[in-house]
DRENMAR-922342 format. One record per residue (C-alpha): residue number from 1; x, z, y. Coordinates in steps of 0.1 Angstrom, whole numbers, padded with zeros to 4 digits. Layout:
N
[NUM [X Z Y]] ...
//
This chain:
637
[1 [1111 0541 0835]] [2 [1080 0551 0847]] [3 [1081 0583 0828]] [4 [1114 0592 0833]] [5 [1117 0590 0875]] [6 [1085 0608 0874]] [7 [1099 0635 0849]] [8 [1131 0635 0873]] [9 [1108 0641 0905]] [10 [1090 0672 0890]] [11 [1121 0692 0888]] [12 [1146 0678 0921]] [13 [1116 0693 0947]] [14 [1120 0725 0931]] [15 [1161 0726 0932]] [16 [1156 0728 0971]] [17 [1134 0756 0973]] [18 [1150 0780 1003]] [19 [1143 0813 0989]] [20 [1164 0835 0967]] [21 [1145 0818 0937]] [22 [1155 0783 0948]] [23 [1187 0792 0945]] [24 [1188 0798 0909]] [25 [1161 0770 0902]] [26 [1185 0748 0919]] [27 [1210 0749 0885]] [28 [1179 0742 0866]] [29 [1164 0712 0887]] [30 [1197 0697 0888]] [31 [1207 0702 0855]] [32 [1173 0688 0839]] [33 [1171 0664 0860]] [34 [1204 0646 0857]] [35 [1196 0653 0819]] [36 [1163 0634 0818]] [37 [1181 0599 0838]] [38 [1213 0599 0812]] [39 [1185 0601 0782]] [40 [1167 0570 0801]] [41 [1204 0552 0795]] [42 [1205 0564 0762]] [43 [1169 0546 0752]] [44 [1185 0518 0769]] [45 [1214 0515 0745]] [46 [1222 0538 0718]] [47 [1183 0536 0704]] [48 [1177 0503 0705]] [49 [1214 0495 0686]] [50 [1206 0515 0659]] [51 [1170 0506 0656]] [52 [1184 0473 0649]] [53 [1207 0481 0625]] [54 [1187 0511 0602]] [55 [1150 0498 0604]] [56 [1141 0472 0584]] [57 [1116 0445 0582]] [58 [1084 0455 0567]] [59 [1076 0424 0540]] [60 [1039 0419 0535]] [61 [1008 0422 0550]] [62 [0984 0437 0520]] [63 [0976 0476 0523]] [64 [1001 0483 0502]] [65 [1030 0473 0528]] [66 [1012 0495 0553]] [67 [1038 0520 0566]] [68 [1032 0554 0548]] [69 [1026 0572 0576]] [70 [0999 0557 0587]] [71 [0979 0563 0552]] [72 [0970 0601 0535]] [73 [0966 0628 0561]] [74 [0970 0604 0592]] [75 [0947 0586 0581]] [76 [0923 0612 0583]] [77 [0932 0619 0616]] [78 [0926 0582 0630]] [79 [0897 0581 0617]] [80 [0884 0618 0634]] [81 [0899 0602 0668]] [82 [0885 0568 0663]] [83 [0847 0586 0658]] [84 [0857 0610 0685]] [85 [0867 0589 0713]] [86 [0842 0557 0702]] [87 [0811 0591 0712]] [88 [0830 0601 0742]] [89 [0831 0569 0753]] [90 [0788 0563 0747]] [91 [0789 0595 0768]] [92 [0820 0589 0799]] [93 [0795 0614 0821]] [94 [0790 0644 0795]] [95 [0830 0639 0794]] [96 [0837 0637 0824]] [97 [0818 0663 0837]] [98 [0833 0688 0810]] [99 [0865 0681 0823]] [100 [0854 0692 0857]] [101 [0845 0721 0846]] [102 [0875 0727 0823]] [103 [0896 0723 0855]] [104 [0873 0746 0875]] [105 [0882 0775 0852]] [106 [0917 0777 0864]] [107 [0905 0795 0894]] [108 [0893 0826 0873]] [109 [0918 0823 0847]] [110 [0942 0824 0876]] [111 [0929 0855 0889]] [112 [0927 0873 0854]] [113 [0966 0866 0847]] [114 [0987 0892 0859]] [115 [1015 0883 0883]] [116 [1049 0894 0888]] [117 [1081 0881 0901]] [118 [1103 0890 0866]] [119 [1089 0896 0833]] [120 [1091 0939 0835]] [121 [1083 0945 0798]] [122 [1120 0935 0786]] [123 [1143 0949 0762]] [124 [1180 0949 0770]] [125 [1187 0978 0751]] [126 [1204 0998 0786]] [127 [1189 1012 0811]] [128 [1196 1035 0846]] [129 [1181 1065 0851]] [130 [1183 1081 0885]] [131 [1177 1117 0892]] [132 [1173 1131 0929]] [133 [1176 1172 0937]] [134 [1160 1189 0968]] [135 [1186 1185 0995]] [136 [1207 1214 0999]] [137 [1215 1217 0968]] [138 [1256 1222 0959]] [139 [1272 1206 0940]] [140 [1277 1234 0909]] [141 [1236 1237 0907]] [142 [1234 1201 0902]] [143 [1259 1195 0878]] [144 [1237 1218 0854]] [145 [1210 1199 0860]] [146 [1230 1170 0850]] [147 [1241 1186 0818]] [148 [1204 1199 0811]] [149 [1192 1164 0816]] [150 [1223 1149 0802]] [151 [1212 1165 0765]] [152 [1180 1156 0772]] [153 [1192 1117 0771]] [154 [1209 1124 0743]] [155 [1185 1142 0717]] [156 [1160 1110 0728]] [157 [1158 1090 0693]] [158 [1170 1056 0698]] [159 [1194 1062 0728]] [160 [1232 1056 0712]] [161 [1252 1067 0746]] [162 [1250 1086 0778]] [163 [1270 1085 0807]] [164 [1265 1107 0832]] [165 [1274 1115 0868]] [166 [1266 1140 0895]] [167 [1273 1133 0935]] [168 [1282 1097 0937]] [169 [1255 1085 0948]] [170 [1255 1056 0975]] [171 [1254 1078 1000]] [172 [1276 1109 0989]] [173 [1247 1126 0983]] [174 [1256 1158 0962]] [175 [1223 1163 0955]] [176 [1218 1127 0934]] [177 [1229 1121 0894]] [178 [1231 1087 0873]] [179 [1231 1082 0839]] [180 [1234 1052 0822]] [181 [1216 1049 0788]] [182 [1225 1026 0759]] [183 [1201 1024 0730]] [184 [1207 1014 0694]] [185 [1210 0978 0685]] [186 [1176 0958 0688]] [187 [1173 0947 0653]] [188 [1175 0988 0642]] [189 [1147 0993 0667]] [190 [1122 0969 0660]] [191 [1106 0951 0630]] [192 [1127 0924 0615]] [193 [1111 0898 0587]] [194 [1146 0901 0568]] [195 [1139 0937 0556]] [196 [1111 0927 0539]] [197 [1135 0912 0513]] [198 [1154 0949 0510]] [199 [1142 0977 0487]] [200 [1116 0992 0497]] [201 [1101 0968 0521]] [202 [1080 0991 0536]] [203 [1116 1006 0557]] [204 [1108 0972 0578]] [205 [1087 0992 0597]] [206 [1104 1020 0600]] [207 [1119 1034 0634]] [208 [1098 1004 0654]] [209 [1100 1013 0692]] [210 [1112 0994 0722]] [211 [1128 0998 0752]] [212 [1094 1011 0769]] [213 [1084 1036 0744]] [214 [1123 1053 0744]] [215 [1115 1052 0785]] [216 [1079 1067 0782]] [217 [1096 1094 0759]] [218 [1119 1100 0784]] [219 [1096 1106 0810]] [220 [1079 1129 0790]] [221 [1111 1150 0785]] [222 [1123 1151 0819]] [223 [1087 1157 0838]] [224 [1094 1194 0823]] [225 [1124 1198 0847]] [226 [1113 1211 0879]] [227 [1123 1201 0911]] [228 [1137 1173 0906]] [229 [1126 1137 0911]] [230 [1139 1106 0884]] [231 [1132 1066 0889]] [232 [1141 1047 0853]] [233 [1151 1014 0858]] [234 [1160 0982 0837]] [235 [1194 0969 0845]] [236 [1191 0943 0873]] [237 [1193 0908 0852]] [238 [1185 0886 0883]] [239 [1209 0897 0915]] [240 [1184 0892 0949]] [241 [1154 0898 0965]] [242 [1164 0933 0977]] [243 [1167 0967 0956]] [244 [1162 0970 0917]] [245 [1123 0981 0919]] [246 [1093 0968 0907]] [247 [1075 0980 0939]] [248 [1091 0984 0974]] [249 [1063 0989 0998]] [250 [1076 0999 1033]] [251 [1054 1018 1061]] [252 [1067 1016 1097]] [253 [1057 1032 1127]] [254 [1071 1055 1157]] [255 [1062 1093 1142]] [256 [1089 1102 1112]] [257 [1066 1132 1105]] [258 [1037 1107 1103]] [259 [1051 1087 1079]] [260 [1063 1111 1057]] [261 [1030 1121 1054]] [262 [1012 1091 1046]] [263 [1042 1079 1021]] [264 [1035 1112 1003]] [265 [1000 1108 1000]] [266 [1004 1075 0983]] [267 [1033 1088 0963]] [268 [1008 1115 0952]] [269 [0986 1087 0941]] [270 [1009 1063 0925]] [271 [0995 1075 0888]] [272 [0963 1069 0898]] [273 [0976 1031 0912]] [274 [0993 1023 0875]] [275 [1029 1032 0890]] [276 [1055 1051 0875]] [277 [1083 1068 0893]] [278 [1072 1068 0927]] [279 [1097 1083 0950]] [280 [1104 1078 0992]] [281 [1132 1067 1011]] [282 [1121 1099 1035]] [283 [1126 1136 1025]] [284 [1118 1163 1059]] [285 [1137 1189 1031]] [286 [1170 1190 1045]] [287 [1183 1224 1061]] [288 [1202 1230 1088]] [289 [1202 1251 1124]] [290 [1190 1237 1155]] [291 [1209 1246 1182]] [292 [1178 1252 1211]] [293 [1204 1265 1249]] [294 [1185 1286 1270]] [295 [1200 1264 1299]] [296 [1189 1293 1329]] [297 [1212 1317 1315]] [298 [1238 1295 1305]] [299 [1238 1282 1344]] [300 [1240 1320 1351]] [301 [1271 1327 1330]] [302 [1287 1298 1339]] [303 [1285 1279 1305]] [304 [1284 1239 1302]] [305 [1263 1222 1276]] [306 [1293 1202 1265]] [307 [1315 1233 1262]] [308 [1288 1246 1234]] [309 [1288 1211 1218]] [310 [1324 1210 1218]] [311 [1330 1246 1201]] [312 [1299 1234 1176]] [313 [1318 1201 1165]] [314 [1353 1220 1162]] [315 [1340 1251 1139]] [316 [1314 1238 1124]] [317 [1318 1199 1123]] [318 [1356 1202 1123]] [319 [1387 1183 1144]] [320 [1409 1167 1121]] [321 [1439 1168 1147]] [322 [1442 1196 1169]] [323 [1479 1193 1171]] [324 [1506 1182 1150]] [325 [1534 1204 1128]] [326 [1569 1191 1128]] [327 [1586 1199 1097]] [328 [1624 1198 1108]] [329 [1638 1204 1068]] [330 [1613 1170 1056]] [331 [1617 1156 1090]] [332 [1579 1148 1086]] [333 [1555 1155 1114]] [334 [1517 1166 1099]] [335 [1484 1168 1118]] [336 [1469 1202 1122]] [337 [1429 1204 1113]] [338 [1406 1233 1123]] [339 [1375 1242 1105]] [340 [1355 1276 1097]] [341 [1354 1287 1067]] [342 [1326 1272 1043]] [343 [1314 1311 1038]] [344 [1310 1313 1076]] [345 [1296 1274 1083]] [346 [1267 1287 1061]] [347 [1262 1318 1076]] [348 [1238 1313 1109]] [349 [1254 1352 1117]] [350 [1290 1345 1118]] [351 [1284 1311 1139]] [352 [1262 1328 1164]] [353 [1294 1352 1172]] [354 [1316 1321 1185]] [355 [1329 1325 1219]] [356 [1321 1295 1243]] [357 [1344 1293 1275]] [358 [1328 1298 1311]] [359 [1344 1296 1342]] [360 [1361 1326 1347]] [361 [1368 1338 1307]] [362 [1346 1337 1273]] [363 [1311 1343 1263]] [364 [1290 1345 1228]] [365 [1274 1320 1218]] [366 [1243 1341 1210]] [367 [1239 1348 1250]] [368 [1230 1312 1257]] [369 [1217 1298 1226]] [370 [1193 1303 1199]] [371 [1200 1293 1163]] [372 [1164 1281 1144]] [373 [1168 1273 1107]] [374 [1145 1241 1097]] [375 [1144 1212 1077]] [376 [1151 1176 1090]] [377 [1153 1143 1071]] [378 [1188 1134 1055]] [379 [1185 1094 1066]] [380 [1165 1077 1088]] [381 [1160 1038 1083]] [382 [1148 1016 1108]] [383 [1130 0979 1104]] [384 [1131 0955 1133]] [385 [1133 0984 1157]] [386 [1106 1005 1140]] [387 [1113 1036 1117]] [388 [1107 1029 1084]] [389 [1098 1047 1052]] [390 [1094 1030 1016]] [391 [1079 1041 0986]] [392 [1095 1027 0956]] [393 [1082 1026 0918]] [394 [1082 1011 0891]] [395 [1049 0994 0873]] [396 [1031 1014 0846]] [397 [1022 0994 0813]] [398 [0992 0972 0816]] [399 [0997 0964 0855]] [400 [1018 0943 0870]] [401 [1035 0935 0906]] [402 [1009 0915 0925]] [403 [0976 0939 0917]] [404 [0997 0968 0924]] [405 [1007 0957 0957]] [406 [0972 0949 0960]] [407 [0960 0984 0954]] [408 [0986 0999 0976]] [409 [0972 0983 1005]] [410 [0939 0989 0996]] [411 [0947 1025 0995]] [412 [0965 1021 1033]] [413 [0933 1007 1044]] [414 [0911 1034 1030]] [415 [0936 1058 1046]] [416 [0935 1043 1082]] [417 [0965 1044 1094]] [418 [0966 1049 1135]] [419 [0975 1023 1165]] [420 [1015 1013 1156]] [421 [1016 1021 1121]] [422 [1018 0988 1101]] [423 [1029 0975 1064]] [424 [1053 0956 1045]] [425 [1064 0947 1011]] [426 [1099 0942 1006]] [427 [1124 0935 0977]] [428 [1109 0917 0945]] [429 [1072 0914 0957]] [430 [1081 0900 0986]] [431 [1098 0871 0966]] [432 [1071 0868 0943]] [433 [1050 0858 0977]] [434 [1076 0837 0987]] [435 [1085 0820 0959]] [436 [1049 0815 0951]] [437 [1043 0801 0979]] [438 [1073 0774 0976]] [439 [1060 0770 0945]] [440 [1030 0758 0960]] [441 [1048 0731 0981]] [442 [1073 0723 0956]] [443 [1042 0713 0933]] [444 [1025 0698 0957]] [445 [1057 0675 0969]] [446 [1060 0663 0928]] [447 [1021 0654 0928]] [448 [1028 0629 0958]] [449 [1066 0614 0946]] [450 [1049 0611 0913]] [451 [1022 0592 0924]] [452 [1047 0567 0947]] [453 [1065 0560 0914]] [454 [1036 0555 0890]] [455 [1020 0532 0917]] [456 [1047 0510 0921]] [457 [1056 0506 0885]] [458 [1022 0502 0875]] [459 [1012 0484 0901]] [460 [0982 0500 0908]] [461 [0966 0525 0930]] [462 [0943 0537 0907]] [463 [0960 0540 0876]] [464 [0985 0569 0887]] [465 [0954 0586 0899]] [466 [0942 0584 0861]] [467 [0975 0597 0851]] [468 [0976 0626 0871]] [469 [0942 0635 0864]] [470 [0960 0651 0832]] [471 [0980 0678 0853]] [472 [0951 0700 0863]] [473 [0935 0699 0834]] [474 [0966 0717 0816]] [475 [0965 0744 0842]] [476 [0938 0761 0829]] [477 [0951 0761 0793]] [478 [0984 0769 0806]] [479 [0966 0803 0821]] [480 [0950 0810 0789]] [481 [0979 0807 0769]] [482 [1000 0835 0789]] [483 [0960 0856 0786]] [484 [0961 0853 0751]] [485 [0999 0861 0744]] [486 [0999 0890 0771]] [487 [1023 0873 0788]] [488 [1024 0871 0832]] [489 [1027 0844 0858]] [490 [1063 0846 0871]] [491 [1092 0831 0879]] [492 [1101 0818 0841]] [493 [1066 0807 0830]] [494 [1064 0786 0861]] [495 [1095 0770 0849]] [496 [1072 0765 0820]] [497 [1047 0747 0836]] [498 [1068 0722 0851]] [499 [1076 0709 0815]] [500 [1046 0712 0804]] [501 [1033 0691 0836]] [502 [1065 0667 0822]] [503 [1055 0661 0789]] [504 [1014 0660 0795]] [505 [1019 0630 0823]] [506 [1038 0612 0799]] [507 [1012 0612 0770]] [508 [0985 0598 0794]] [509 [1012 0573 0808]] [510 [1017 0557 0772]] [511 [0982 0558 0769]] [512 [0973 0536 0799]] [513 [1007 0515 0796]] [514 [0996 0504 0762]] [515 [0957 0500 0772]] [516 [0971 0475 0801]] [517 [0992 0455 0775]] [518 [0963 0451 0755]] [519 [0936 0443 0786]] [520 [0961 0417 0796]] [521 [0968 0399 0763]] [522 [0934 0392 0762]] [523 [0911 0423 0745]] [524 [0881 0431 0760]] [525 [0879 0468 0779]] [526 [0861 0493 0752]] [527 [0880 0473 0726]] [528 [0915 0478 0745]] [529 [0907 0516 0749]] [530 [0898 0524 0714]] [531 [0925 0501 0700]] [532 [0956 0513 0725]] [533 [0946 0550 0717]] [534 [0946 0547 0679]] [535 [0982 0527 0685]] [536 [0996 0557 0708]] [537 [0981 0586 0692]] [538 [1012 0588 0663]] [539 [1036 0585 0689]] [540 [1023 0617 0706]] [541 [1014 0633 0680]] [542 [1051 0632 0673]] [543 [1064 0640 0704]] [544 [1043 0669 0709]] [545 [1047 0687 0677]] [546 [1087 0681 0684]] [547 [1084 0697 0715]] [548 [1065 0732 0700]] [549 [1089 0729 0671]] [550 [1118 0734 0695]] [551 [1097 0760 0717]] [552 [1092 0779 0684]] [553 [1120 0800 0684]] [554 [1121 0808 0721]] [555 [1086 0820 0717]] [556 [1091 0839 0683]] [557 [1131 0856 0692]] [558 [1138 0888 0701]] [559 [1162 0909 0711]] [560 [1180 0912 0748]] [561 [1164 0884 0771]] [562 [1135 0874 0747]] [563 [1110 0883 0774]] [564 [1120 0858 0798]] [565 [1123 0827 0776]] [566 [1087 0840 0756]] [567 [1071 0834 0788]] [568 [1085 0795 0794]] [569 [1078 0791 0754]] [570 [1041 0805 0756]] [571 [1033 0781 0787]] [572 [1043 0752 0769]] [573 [1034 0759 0732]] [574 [0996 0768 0746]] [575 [0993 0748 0771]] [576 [1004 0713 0753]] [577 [0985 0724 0721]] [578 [0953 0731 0736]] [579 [0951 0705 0760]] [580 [0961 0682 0734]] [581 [0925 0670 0723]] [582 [0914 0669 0759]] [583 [0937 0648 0774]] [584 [0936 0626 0746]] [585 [0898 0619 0748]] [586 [0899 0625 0792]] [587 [0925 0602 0800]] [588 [0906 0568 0780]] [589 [0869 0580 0796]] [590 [0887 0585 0833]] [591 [0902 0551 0824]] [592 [0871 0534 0822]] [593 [0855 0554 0849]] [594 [0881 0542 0875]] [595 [0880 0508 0866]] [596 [0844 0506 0871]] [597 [0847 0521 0903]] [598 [0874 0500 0910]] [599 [0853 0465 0905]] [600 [0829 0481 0927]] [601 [0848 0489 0958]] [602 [0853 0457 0978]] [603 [0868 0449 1013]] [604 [0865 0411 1021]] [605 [0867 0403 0988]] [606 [0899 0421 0983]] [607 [0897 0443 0947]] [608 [0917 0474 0945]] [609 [0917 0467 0910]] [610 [0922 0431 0894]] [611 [0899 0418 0865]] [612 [0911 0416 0837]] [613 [0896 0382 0820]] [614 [0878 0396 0788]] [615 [0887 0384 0754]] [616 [0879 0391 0720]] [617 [0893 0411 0694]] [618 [0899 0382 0669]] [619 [0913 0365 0697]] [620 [0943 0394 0704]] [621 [0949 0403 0665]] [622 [0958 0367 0668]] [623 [0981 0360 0692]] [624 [0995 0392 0682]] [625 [0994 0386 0642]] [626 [0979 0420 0635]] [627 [0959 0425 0604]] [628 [0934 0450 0605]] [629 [0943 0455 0566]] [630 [0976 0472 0580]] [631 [0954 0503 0596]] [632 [0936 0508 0563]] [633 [0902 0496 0578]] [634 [0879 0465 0575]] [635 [0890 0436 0599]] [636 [0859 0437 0617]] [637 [0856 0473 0621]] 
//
């Protein structure tokens, strides 16, 4: 019981996180949850029914009856432990203070792991690839870019289909294109064990490239197109937390012209920060004529400023009804739009000869105005009342989301931008802070509930404490398991550490469950300890190599989503093999440690700790009929 509420309250803090993560952890917490209480009914009822009726009664008691696992390579293994534990425990300070230190390394292990909010490096076998023209241009020049870049796609090795479109972009920008690129299947990209069996083995390696290296190829190719801009993205596999980019880093401040220019120094930069595909939500490129009244000879004519807008909107911009057409034969009545031709809308000459009314007849438009050609932006986007541009990008091999956003605003503050002008990261970084940060609390929230269950079934407030200990020093193994496979902290390989926190708590709750049994039948302390460690060794030894044999695949499969459920397998795998040893030897020295201190701390004779009444060895094997013939060893050893 004690394991499984405590396994339950890891996961139900984390189902109630408030951010866009929270609400897909909530399906896992749930789910995992519910799963862990109906497996406490199931040890309840189905396991002990067929324990009864398919084990048997071992007959017996000379070595030979001694259960077979027990004896040959186990053996060898009690016996290491037995020698290893019996010189920790002559040495509880040497242990305890490498354990410290073991725990202090999570703080540089922490920093050397990158961190992102999704695993980037995936291969789904599709990606987008978005291609942006200088604004202006028409629609006939841009469809032959998207042809050029279309057969670009297409001549890639490894890509299987294109699909292509020009002008539907979000915004009915002409000047945009989209293609959509499918690769070949996975296994026809990448190295696969099974065609070592074929003839000749050597075509298993043969045509091996991923999604990245088709997308680095493709860069390659289109970075010989000029003017034009491209972002490649991977398909959005998690819907939330704003935009499909790795980076959206926003800039806000009251000076458009100001902003453009900072956003394209650091968009000039962004090889030199490890990003890829940098491109701004601001462009100053857009043409068009700015209509600039000379407003003392437009008062001398006679002219009104909204008579020149109006003849602008009508010609140029366009009325949709004028009037209306009555068609007696259909006995349908139309509406009756006016607009220049497109010839003379792009000519500044022919607009300049519209006639404006004045007071007493009609002027040119040319004797009040003046027609300037320049270049505006095509949107504007504003951020809690401040104008706003963002540079978006995506993360170069080798980086990752966190120490790219760190170097973006280390590169603002070596820029210095002026009074007003502020920061702000947006979309997936944003919810890699937050959900970090929840993370944080949800942790913290499980450490405390876990300790109110453990104290109240064992009885204690010092044993959970014990038991706990083990969570921090998995952290650090945890870190150097994602080091060592290349792997990144996010969202999946915390999911990872939330079962691996799971199943280490439960190895150092046998442990001190059975030491207590022992200690209260009547062994003596050291003996308990060494005893109740041997006795719970094989039962986690079990459970722990189940565990990796059913991460094994998840960390060893490939194919589409293999990146996100490597990075749960890798935290678990390392982190539970690794710690392993530690924990094993840690939790029996903190054990003893504790209930030293314990004994010692006294409040008007109150103990935190009861005394256990010692005993001999002799005396427990007898009330409990053990032999020490049935663990291979002497009886007095």
């Amino acid at each position: 019981m004690a394991t499984t509420f405590s396994l339950v309250v890891i996961f139900v803090p984390v189902s109630f996180m408030s951010s866009i993560s929270g609400r897909f952890l909530y399906q896992f917490g749930i789910t995992a949850a519910v799963a862990v209480l109906v497996s406490l009914l199931v040890s309840f009822t189905l396991t002990p029914m067929m324990s009864a009726r398919l084990l048997h009664a071992n007959g017996g008691g000379g070595p030979e009856s001694a259960p077979r696992s027990r004896t040959g390579f186990y053996r060898w293994i009690d016996r290491a432990y037995t020698a290893a534990l019996t010189w920790a425990l002559s040495r509880r300070w040497l242990v305890a203070c490498l354990a410290l230190g073991v725990i202090g390394t999570s703080v540089p292990l922490y920093q050397a792991v990158r961190q992102e909010y999704l695993p980037t490096d995936v291969d789904e076998g599709e990606f987008d690839v978005r291609v942006t023209a200088a604004e202006g241009t028409g629609l006939a020049p841009m469809n032959e870019v998207t042809e050029r870049i279309e057969r670009e796609l297409r001549t890639t090795p490894g890509v299987e289909l294109v699909l292509a479109s020009a002008g539907s972009g979000f915004m009915g920008s002409v000047n945009n294109a989209g293609f959509f690129v499918r690769l070949t299947p996975h296994d026809q990209r990448t190295f696969r064990w099974t065609r070592l069996l074929q003839w000749p083995p050597w075509r298993a390696f043969e045509n091996r490239y991923t999604q990245r290296d088709v997308q680095q190829t493709i860069r390659r190719r289109l970075s010989s197109i000029p003017g034009i801009r491209f972002q490649i993205r991977n398909p959005q596999t998690f819907v939330g937390g704003g935009p499909n980019f790795d980076i959206d880093f926003a800039l806000l401040g009251p000076d458009l012209a100001t902003l453009w220019r900072y956003a394209e120094n650091l968009r000039e930069r962004a090889p030199e920060l490890g990003l890829l595909d940098a491109d701004t939500t601001l462009k100053l490129d857009k043409p068009e004529l700015r209509v600039e009244i000379d407003r003392d000879r437009a008062a001398n004519l006679g002219v009104d400023t909204e008579d020149i807008a109006t003849a602008l909107r009508i010609m140029v911009g366009g009325d949709t009804q004028v009037t209306r057409y009555r068609d007696e034969s259909m006995n349908e009545d139309y509406d009756v739009a006016i607009r220049l031709k497109e010839s003379d809308r792009n000519d500044a000459a022919g607009i300049a000869r519209l006639f404006v009314p004045r007071q007493d007849g009609l002027v040119r438009l040319d004797n009040v105005v003046r027609l300037v050609p320049t270049q505006s932006p095509s949107r504007i986007d504003r951020l809690d009342r401040q104008r706003q541009v963002s540079l978006r990008a995506s993360v170069a091999p080798g980086f990752a989301q966190a120490d790219r956003i760190a170097a973006l605003r280390t590169e603002v503050a070596r820029m210095g931008l002026p009074t007003g002008y502020s920061t702000r990261v947006s979309g997936r970084a944003r919810e890699l802070e937050t959900t970090f940060h929840e993370f944080l609390w949800a942790f913290a929230l499980s450490v405390i509930l876990m300790y109110i269950i453990l104290a109240s079934q064992f009885e204690s407030l010092v044993h959970p404490f014990t038991i706990l200990l083990s969570l921090p020093l998995s952290v650090p193994f945890a870190f150097l398991s994602l080091l060592a496979a290349g792997q990144t902290i996010n969202l999946y390989s915390a999911l990872g550490l939330l079962v691996l926190f799971g199943v280490v708590k439960k190895n150092a709750i046998l442990q001190i469950d059975h030491m207590n049994k022992l200690r209260a039948a009547g062994l003596e302390r050291t003996a308990a300890i060494l005893r109740g460690n041997r006795e719970r060794l094989r039962p986690i030894l079990m459970t722990t190599m189940t565990l990796i044999a059913g991460m094994a695949p998840l960390a060893l499969g490939t194919g589409p989503g293999a990146a996100e459920r490597r990075a749960v397998a890798v935290v678990v795998i390392g982190g539970q093999t690794l710690c392993l040893l530690l924990t094993l030897i840690v939790t029996p020295i903190a054990y003893s440690l504790l209930d030293d201190l314990g004994r010692k701390l006294q409040w008007r004779g109150w103990r935190i700790e009861a005394e256990i009444p010692p005993a001999t060895e002799p005396a427990y094997n007898q009330r409990r009929g053990v032999r020490g013939e049935e663990w291979g060893v002497e009886s007095g050893e």
